[in-house]
C-alpha positions as CSV (number, residue, x, y, z in Angstrom):
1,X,54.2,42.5,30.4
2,X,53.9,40.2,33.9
3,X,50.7,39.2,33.8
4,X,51.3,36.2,36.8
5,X,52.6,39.4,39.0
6,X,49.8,42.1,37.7
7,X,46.5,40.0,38.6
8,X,48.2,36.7,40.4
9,X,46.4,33.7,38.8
10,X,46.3,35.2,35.6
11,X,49.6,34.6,34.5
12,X,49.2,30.7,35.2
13,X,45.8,30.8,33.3
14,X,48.0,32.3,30.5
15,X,50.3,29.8,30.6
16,X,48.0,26.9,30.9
17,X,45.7,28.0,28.2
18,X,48.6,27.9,25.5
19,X,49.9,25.0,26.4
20,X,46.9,23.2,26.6
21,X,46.3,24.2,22.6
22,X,50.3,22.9,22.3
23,X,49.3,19.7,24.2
24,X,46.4,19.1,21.7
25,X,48.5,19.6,18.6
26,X,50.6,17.1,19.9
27,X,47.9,14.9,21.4
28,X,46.6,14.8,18.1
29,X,50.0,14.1,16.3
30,X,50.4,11.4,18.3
31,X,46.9,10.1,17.6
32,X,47.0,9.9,14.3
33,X,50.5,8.7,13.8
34,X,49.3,5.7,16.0
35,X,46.5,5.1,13.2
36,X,49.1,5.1,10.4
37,X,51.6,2.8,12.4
38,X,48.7,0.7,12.7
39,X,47.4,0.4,9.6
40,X,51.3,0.0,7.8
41,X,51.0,-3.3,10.0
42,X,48.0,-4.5,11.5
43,X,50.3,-4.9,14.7
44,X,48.9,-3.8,18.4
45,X,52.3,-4.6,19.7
46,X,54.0,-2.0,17.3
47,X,51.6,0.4,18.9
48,X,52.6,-0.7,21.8
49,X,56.4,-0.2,21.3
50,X,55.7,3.8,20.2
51,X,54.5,4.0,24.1
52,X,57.6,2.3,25.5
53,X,59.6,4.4,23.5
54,X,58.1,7.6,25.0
55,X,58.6,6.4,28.6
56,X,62.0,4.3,28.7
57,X,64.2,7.1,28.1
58,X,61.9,9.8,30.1
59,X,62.3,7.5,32.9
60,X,66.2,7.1,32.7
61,X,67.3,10.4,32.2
62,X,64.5,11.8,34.8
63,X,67.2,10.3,36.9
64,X,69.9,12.6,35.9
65,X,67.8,15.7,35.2
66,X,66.8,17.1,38.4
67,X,69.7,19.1,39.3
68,X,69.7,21.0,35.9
69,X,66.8,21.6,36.2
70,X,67.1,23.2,39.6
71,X,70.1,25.5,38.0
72,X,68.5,26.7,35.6
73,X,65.7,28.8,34.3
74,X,62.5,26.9,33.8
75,X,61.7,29.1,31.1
76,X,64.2,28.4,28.9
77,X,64.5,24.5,29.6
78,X,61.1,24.3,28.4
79,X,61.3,26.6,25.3
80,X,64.6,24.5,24.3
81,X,62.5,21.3,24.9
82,X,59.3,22.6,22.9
83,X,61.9,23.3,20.3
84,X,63.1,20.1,19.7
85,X,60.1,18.0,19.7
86,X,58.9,20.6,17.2
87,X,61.5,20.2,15.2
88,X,61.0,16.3,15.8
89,X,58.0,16.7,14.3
90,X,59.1,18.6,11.2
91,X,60.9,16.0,10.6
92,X,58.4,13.5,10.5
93,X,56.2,15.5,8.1
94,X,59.4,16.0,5.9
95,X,59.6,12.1,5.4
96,X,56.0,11.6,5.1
97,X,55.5,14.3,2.5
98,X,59.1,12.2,0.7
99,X,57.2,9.0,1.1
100,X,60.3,7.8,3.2
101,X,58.3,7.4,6.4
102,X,59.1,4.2,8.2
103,X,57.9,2.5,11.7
104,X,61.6,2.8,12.9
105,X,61.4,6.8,12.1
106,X,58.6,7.1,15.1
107,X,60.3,5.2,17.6
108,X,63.3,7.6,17.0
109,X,61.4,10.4,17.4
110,X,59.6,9.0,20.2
111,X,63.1,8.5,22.3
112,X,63.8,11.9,21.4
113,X,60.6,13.3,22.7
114,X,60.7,11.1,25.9
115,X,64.4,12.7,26.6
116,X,62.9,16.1,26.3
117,X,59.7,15.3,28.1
118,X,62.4,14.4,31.2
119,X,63.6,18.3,31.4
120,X,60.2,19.6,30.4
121,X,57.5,18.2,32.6
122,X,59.7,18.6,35.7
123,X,60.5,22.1,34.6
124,X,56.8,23.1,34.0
125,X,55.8,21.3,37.9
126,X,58.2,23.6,39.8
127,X,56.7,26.7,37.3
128,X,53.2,26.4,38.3
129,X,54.6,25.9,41.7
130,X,55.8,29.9,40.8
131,X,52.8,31.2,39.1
132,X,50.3,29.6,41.2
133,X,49.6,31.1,44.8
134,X,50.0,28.4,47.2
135,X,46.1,28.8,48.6
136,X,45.2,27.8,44.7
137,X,47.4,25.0,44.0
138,X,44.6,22.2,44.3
139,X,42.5,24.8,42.0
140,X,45.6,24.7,39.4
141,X,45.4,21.0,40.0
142,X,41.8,20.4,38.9
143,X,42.3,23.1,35.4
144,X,45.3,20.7,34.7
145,X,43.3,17.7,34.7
146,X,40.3,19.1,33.1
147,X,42.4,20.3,30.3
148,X,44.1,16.6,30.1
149,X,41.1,15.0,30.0
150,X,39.0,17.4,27.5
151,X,42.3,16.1,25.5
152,X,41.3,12.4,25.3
153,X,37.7,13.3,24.4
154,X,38.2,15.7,21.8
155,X,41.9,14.5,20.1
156,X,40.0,11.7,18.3
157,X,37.4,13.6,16.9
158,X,39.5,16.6,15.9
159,X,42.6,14.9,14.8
160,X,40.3,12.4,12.4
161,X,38.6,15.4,11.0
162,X,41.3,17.0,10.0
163,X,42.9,13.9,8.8
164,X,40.0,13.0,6.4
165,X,40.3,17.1,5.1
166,X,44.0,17.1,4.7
167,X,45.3,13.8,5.9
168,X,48.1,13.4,8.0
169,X,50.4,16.4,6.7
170,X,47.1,18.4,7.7
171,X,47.4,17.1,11.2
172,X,51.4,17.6,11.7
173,X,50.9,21.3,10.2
174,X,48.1,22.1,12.6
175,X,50.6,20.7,15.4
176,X,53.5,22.8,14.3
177,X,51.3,26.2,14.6
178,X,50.2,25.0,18.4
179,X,53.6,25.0,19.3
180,X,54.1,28.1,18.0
181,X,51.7,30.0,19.6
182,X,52.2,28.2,22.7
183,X,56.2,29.2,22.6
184,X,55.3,32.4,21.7
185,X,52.9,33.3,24.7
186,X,55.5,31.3,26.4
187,X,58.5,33.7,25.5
188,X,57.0,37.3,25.1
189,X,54.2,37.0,28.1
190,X,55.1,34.9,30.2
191,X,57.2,35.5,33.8
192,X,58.6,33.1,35.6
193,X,60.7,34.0,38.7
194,X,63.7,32.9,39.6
195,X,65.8,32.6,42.6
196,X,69.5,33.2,42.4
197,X,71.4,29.5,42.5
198,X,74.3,31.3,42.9
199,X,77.9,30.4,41.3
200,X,77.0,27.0,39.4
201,X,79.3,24.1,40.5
202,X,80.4,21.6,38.2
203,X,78.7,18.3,39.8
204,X,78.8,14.5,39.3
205,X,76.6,12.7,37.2
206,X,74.4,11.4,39.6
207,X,74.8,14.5,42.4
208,X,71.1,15.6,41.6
209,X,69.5,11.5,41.6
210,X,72.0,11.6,45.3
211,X,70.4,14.6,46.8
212,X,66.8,13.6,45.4
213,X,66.5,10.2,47.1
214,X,68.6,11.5,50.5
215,X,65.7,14.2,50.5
216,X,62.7,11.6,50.1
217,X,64.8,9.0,52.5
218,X,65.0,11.1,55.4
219,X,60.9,11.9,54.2
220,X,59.5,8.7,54.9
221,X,55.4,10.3,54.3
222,X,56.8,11.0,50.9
223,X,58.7,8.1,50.0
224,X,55.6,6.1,50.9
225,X,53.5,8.4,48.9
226,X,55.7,8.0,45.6
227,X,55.9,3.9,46.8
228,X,52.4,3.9,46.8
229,X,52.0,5.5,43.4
230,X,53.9,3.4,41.8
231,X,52.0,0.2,42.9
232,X,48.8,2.2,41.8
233,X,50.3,3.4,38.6
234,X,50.8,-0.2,38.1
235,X,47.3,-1.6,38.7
236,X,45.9,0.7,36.4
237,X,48.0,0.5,33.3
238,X,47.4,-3.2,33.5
239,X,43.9,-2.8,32.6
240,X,42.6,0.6,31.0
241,X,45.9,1.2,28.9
242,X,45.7,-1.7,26.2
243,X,43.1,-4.0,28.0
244,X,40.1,-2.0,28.1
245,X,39.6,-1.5,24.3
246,X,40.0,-5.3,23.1
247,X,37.4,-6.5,26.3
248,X,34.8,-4.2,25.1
249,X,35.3,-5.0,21.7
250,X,35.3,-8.9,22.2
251,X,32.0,-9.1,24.5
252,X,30.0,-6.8,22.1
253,X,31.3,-8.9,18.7
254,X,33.6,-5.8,17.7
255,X,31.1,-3.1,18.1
256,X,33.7,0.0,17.7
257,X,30.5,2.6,18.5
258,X,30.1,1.2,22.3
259,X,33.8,1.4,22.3
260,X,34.3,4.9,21.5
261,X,31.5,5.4,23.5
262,X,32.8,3.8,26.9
263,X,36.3,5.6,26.2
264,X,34.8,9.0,25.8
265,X,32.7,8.9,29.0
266,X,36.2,8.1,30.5
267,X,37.3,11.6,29.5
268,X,34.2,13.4,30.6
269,X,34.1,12.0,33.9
270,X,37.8,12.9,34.1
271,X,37.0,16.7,32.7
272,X,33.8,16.7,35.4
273,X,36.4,15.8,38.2
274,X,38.7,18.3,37.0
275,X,36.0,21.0,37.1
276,X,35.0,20.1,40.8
277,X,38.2,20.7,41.6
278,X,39.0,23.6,40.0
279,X,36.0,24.9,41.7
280,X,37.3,24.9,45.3
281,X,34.1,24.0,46.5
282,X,35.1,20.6,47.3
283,X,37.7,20.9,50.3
284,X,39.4,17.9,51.8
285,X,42.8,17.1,53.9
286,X,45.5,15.6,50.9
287,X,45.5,12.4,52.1
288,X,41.8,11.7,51.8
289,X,41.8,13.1,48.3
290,X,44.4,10.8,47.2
291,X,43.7,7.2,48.7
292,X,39.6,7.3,49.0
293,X,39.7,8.9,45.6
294,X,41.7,6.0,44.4
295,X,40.0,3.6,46.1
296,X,36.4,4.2,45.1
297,X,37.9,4.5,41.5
298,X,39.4,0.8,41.6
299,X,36.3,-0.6,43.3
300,X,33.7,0.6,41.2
301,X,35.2,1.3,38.1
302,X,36.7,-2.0,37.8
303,X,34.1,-3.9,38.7
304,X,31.9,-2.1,36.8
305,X,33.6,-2.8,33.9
306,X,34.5,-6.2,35.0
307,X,30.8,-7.1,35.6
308,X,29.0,-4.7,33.1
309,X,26.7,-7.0,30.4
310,X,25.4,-3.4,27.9
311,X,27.0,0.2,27.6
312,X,24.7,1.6,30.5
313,X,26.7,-0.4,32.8
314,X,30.1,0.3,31.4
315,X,29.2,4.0,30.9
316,X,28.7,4.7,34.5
317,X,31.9,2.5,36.0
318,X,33.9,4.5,33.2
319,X,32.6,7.7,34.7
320,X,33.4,6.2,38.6
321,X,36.7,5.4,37.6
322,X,37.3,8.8,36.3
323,X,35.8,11.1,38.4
324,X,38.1,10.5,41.5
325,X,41.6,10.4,39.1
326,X,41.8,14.2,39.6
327,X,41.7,14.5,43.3
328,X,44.7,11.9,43.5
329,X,46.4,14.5,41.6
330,X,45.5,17.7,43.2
331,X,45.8,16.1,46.4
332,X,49.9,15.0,45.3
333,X,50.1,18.6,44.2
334,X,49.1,19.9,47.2
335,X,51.8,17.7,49.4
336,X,54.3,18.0,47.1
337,X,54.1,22.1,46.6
338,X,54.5,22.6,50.4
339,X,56.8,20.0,51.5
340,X,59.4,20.9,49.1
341,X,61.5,23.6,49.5
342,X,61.8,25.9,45.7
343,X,65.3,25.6,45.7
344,X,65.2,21.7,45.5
345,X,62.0,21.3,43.5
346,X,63.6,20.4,40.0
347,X,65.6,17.3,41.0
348,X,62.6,16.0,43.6
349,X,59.9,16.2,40.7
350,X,62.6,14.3,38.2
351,X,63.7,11.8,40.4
352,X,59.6,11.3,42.1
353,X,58.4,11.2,38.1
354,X,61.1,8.1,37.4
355,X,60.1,6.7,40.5
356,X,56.5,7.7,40.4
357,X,55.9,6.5,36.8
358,X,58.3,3.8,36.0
359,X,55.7,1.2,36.5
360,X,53.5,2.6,33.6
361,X,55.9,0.7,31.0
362,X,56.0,-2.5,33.0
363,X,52.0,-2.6,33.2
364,X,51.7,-1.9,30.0
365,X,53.6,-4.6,28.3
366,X,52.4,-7.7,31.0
367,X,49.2,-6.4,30.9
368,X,48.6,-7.6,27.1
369,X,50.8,-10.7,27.9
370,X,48.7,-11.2,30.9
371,X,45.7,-11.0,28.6
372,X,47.0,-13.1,25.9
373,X,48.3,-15.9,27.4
374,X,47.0,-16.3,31.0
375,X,43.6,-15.3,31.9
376,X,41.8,-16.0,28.3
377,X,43.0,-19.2,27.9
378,X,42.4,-19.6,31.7
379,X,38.5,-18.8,30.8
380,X,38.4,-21.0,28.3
381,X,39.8,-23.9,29.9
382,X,36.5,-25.1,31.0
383,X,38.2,-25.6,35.0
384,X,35.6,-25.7,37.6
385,X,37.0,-21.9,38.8
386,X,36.5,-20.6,35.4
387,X,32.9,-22.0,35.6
388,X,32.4,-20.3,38.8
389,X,33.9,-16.9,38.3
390,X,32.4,-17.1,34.6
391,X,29.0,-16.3,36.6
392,X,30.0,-13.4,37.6
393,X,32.3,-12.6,35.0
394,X,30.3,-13.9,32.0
395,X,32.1,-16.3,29.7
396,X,33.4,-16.5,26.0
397,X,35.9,-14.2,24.6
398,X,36.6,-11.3,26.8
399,X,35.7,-12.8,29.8
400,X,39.7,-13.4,30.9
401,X,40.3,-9.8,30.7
402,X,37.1,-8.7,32.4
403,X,38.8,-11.1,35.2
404,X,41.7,-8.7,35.3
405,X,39.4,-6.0,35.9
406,X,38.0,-7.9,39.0
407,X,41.3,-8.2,40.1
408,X,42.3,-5.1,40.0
409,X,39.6,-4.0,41.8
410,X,40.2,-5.7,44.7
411,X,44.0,-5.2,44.6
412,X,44.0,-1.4,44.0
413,X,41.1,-0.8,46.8
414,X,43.3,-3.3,49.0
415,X,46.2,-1.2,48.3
416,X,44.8,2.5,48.4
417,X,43.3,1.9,51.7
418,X,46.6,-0.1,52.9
419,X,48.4,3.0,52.2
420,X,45.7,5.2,53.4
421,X,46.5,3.5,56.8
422,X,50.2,4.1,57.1
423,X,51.2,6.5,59.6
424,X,54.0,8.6,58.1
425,X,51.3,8.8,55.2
426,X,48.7,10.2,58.0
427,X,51.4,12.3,58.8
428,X,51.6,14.4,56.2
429,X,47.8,15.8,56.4
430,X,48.8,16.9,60.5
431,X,51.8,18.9,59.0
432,X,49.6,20.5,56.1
433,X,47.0,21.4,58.8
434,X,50.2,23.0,60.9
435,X,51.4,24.6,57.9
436,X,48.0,26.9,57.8
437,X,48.2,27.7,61.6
């Protein structure tokens, strides 16, 4: 059955419900394995590490993965990829159910995952790129971040539920029969097209990571675009990645309820945004939707949070910071979708993820050594500057890292409508408005 050919979006609605429930399993995998590693040794950092692990290798081999990507069918790159984080996490619940399940085991497994993620992610983007009609790609755009963000409100909740019922086998299990419903919808209903590539050349290593930068060098709008991610990517995983959590618990003397409660509003005003956009009712040239979206979401999120004294105050900056995050997407979609030809899409979307999100990594590892050792103990110091930015700050523990916020605020704004500016940026909304004539 062709259900994306029989009633057009249907077959991407399909798609995106399964994998959502996959995406949960997992989310929740992940969630509480992060509990466990942190319990077995009291260590943030070895939290930490279980990120970097994820991204290093999905960075590097996003590199190298665009041109197989391009050859072959999407379909069956991301079945093999499902595949093998499933059977990633088999293993994992084999040595936890042996009592052999060590720290060192989920950073394997996280490497592995990250190498797959490379193929998968880039494979799934030039899918929906498929499925989707191109009039409905922002609306695609807004489901996928509604779906993301109903994630990081709900895997908490679900995945410690389940836990406290069946512990963490419990979790793993329910994991293992997301994926396979998700691969099974993926494999018996699911159609993807798929244009013939031809006779398939042996190539070099690096022919794919070539043709991907020549492409976004001779695209300057682009190549800005991807820049300018990267800087915001950046900014943002300084702060709300490991940051956020230790400043709220510091200035409320460890209160874990205002906590959850700040970090869930995140996700709701992420899941709102998502539904605006997946509405349609909300119309705007790409460009717009990407750099004011961003900017309003540094300025008053981050200074919200920076400034914010009680959990009313944090509550609504959490839900302007949000909000905006899923225009930035659609708006990337959008530019993305119709600036790059089908053919080419595979090795375009590996090499602009590498690019794109090889700054999350960095940001988060100096943002807790920024925390650490630079701004707290710069608080603390009793200097006349820490007395006068402590009055808008407040002082006392916490009050360094709400001074990251602050500057983050004012660097990501600075920088969103810097790159809002640019005129091959510009550029790109006059050739989306020619592209409709």
């Amino acid at each position: 059955m062709n259900l994306n050919k029989k009633n057009g979006f249907t077959g991407y609605i399909i798609f995106w419900l399964s994998q959502s429930v996959s995406q949960l399993g997992s989310a929740m995998t992940g969630f509480a394995l992060m509990i466990w590693t942190y319990k077995q040794t009291d260590s943030a950092m070895t939290v930490s590490l279980m990120t970097f692990c994820s991204y290093m290798p999905y960075i590097l081999v996003s590199l190298l993965a665009g041109s197989f990507i391009d050859k072959h069918s999407k379909k069956k790159i991301m079945l093999v990829s499902d595949s093998a984080a499933a059977l990633c996490t088999v293993f994992i619940w084999a040595m936890l159910a042996g009592g052999r399940l060590e720290i060192w085991h989920i950073y394997v497994v996280n490497v592995i995952t990250g190498f797959m993620n490379a193929f998968q992610q880039p494979a799934q983007s030039v899918a929906i790129g498929i499925l989707v009609p191109k009039e409905l790609y922002a609306r695609a755009s807004g489901m996928d971040s509604f779906s993301n963000n109903l994630l990081t409100v709900v895997t908490p909740v679900l995945a410690a539920s389940v836990s406290a019922f069946r512990g963490l086998e419990g979790v793993i299990l329910l994991d293992l029969c997301s994926f396979v419903f998700a691969f099974c919808v993926l494999l018996i209903f699911i159609h993807i097209p798929e244009k013939p590539t031809g006779e398939k050349k042996k190539e070099a290593l690096f022919s794919g990571l070539k043709e991907g930068i020549d492409f976004l060098r001779k695209r300057k709008g682009l190549s800005y675009m991807i820049l300018s991610m990267f800087l915001i990517n950046f900014l943002s995983r300084l702060t709300y990645e490991n940051i956020m959590s230790p400043m709220l618990l510091a200035r409320t003397g460890g209160n874990e309820q205002i906590m959850g409660i700040v970090s869930s509003v995140l996700g709701i005003g992420g899941i709102a945004g998502g539904l605006l956009v997946a509405s349609g009712r909300i119309k705007g040239s790409p460009v717009k939707m990407i750099y004011l979206s961003a900017a309003f979401s540094f300025l008053f999120g981050d200074l919200g949070l920076s400034f914010g004294r009680n959990v009313w105050i944090w509550s609504l900056a959490g839900l302007a910071a949000s909000i905006p995050i899923p225009f930035v997407a659609a708006g990337q979609r959008m530019i993305l979708y119709n600036r790059i030809p089908r053919e080419i899409q595979g090795r375009i979307f590996a090499v602009r993820n590498a690019l794109q999100y090889s700054s999350i990594p960095l940001g988060i590892l100096l943002g807790g050594w920024l925390a650490d050792y630079v701004f707290e103990p710069f608080m603390k110091g009793g200097s006349p500057a820490a007395a006068f930015l402590g009055r808008l700050t407040g002082t006392g523990s916490g009050s360094g890292m709400a001074l990251m916020f602050s500057c983050t605020a004012v660097l990501g704004a600075a920088a969103s409508i810097y790159w809002y500016g640019n005129k091959d940026i510009r550029a790109l909304d006059a050739e989306e408005e020619e592209q409709k004539v």
